[in-house]
C-alpha positions as CSV (number, residue, x, y, z in Angstrom):
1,X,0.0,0.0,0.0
2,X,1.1,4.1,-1.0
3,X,1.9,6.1,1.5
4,X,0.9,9.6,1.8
5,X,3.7,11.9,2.4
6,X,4.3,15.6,3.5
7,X,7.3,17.9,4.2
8,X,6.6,20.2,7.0
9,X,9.2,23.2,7.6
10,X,9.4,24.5,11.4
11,X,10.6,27.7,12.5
12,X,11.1,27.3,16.2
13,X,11.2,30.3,18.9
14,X,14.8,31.3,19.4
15,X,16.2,29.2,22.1
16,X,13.4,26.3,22.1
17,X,14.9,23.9,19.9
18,X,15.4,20.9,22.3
19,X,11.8,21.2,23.6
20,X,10.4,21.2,20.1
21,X,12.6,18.4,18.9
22,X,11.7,16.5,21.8
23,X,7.7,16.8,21.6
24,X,8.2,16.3,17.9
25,X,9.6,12.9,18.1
26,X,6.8,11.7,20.1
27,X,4.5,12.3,17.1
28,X,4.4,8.5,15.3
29,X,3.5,9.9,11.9
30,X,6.9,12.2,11.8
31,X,9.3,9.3,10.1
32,X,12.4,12.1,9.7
33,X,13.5,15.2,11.3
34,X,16.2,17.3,10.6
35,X,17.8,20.2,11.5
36,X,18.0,22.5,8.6
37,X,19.8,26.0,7.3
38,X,17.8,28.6,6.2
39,X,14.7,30.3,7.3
40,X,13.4,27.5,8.8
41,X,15.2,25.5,11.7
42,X,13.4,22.0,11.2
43,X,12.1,19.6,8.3
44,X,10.0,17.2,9.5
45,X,8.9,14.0,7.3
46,X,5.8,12.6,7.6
47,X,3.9,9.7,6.2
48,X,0.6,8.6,7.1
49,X,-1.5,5.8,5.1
50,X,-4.8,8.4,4.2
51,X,-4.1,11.7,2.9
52,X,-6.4,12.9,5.7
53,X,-4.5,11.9,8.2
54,X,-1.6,14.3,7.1
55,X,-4.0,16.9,7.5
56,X,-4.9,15.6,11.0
57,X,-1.3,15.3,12.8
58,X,0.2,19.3,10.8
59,X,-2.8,20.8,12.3
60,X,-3.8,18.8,15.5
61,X,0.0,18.1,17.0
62,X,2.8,20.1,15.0
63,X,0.2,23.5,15.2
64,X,-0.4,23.0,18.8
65,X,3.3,22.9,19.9
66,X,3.6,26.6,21.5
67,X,7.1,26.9,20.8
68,X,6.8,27.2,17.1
69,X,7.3,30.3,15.2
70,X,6.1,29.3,11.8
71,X,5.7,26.6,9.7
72,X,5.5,25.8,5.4
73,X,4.0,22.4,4.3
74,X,4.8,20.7,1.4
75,X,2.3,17.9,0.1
76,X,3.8,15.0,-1.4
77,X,2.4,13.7,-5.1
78,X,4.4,11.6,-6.4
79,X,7.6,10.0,-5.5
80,X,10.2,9.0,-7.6
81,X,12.7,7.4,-5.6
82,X,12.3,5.8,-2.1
83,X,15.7,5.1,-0.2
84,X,15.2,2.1,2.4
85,X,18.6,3.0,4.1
């Protein structure tokens, strides 16, 4: 079965990094997380089996972590290449 991915960019609150990072990887659907240069400070992966459910976890988790500054989602459409490590 397809999975549904999404790239979600976080901007966290200047000196807040380990708390976000910390409440972040408690959140099952986030498979990746990175920390980033650029604008943002984070890039979080996530995959979810409905498409819905991507929707669920950016708004209902990652939204509600206080500490966040901002945050840019990328939707997923296709993939091309999938590395299994």
């Amino acid at each position: 079965m397809n999975k549904y991915t999404a790239f979600v960019l976080i901007k966290v609150k200047v000196g807040k990094l380990p708390e976000v990072v910390k409440e972040l990887l408690t959140i099952e659907e986030i498979k990746e997380l990175y920390m980033v240069t650029g604008p943002f400070d984070l890039l979080a992966i996530l995959e979810a089996d409905k498409y819905d459910e991507l929707g669920e976890v950016i708004v209902d988790k990652i939204h509600n972590i206080k500490e966040l500054d901002d945050t840019q989602t990328l939707m997923s459409f296709k993939t091309y290449r999938y590395f299994l490590g």
